[in-house]
N, C-alpha and C positions, 0 to 999 in steps of 0.2 A: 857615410862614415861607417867603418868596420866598428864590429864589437870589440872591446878590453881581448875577451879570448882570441878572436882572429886576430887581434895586432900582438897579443901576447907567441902565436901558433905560428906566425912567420917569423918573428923575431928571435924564439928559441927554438923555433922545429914539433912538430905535434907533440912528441911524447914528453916534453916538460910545460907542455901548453895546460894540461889540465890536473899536474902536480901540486901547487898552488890550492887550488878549488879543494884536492881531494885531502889533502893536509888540515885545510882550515874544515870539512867537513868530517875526518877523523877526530878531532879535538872538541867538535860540539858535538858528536855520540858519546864518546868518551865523559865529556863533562855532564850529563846529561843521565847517562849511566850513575855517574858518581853520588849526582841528587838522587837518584831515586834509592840508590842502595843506601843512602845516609838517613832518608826519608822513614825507609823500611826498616831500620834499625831504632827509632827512635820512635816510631810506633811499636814495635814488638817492645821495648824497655817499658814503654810507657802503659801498656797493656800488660806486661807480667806484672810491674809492681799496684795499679789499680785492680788488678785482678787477682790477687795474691790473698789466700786463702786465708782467713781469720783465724785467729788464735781459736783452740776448741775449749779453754779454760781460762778464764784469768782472774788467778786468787791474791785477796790483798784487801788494806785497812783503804776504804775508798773518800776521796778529796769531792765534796759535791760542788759541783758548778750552778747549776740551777738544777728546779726542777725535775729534769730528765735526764740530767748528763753530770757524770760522773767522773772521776781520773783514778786507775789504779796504777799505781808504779810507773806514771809517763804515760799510759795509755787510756787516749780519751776512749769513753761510751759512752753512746745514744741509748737509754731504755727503752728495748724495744716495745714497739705495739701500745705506749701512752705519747702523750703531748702535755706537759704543764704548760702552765701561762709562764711567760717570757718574766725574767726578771723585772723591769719597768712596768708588766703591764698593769694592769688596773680591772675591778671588778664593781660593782655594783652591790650591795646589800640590800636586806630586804625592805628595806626605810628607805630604800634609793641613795644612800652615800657611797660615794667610791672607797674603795680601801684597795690596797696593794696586795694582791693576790698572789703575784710572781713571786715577792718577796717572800709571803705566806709558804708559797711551795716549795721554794727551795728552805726555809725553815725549818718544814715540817718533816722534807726526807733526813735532813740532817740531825734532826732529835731522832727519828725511826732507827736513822742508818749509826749515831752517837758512837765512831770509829770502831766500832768490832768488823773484824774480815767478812770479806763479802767470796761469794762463787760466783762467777759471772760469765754463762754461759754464750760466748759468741755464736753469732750466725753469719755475718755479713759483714762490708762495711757501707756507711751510707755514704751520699755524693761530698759529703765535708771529709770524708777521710775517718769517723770516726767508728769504732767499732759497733756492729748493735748485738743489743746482747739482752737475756732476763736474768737478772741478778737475783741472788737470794743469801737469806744472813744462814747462820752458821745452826739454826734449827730447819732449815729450808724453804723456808714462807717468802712468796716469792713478792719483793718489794715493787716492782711494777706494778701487779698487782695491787699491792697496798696500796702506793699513792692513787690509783684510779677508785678504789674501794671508798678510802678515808674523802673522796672530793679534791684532791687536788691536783689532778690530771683526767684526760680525757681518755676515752680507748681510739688509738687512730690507725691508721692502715687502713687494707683490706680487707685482712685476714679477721677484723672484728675480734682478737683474742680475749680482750675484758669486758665485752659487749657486757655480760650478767654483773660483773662489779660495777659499772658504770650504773645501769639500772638500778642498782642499789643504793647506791649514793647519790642520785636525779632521788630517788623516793623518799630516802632519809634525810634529804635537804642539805646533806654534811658538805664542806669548804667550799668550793665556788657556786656549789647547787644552790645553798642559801640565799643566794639573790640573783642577778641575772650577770650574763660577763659572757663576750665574745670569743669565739672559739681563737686557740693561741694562732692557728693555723691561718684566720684571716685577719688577727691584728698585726703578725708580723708582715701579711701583702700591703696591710695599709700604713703600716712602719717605712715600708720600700717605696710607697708614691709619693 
């Protein structure tokens, strides 16, 4: 039994025998082409706007979220280089009762921060989209600082930037140092399981 193309090759003559093939295989380069140019389009979009350079200022009366995160005028921040406890979390005292510590920290940035304008110095933004930045009041005492000073956030990153405020606050015993409480970092992995 002849191939498709040989019974195709007699029946219209060679040079419309492999028309057909070449037609239907111009259409899948062609299509194929089209994905990958759409592909490449939608990676470059997607990579200018997550790589799109952070505000180098952003001045304004600041809305606290919790602990470490903040909104001025529509734009969230992360405090950079602390970690508070999580709103729901919980801590321990030195009598051993739990108290709400999360709730504590975001309290206690919101008396510190008590709506006067903030400067808040961008750097980046983290994997949530939100700005990170060190903020400071309107004398320039830098409130990341503070809350790791006062015990109510930890120093975290790499970069160790409140390592000596944190040690200060482990030795003065001051807000979550007072009794014992899980770092915010591995209660929210055990939030996730």
């Amino acid at each position: 039994m002849a191939r498709w193309e040989d019974r195709r090759a007699r029946r219209y003559g060679p040079a419309r025998a492999g028309a057909r093939t070449s037609r239907a295989s111009t259409q899948s380069v062609r299509f194929l082409i089209g994905l990958i140019v759409a592909a490449s389009l939608v990676t470059f979009y997607a990579y200018q706007r997550w790589n799109a350079p952070a505000p180098t200022a952003i001045v304004g009366k600041a809305w606290v979220i919790d602990g470490d995160t903040i909104e001025i005028a529509g734009t969230r921040i992360r405090l950079e280089g602390i970690d508070a406890p999580e709103w729901d979390q919980t801590c321990t005292d030195a009598q051993g009762k739990p108290w709400p510590c999360g709730r504590a920290a975001t309290s206690e940035l919101k008396a510190h921060v008590r709506g006067r304008e903030l400067t808040c110095n961008a750097r980046a933004f983290d994997r949530y989209k939100r700005v990170l930045a060190v903020c400071a009041l309107p004398d320039g005492s830098d409130i990341n600082a503070w809350m790791v000073q006062q015990g109510w956030a930890v120093d975290y990153g790499f970069a160790r930037i409140y390592e000596s405020e944190q040690a200060e606050a482990e030795k003065s015993r001051r807000g979550i140092w007072a009794g014992s409480f899980m770092s915010p970092s591995q209660w929210r992995q055990r939030q996730s399981e």
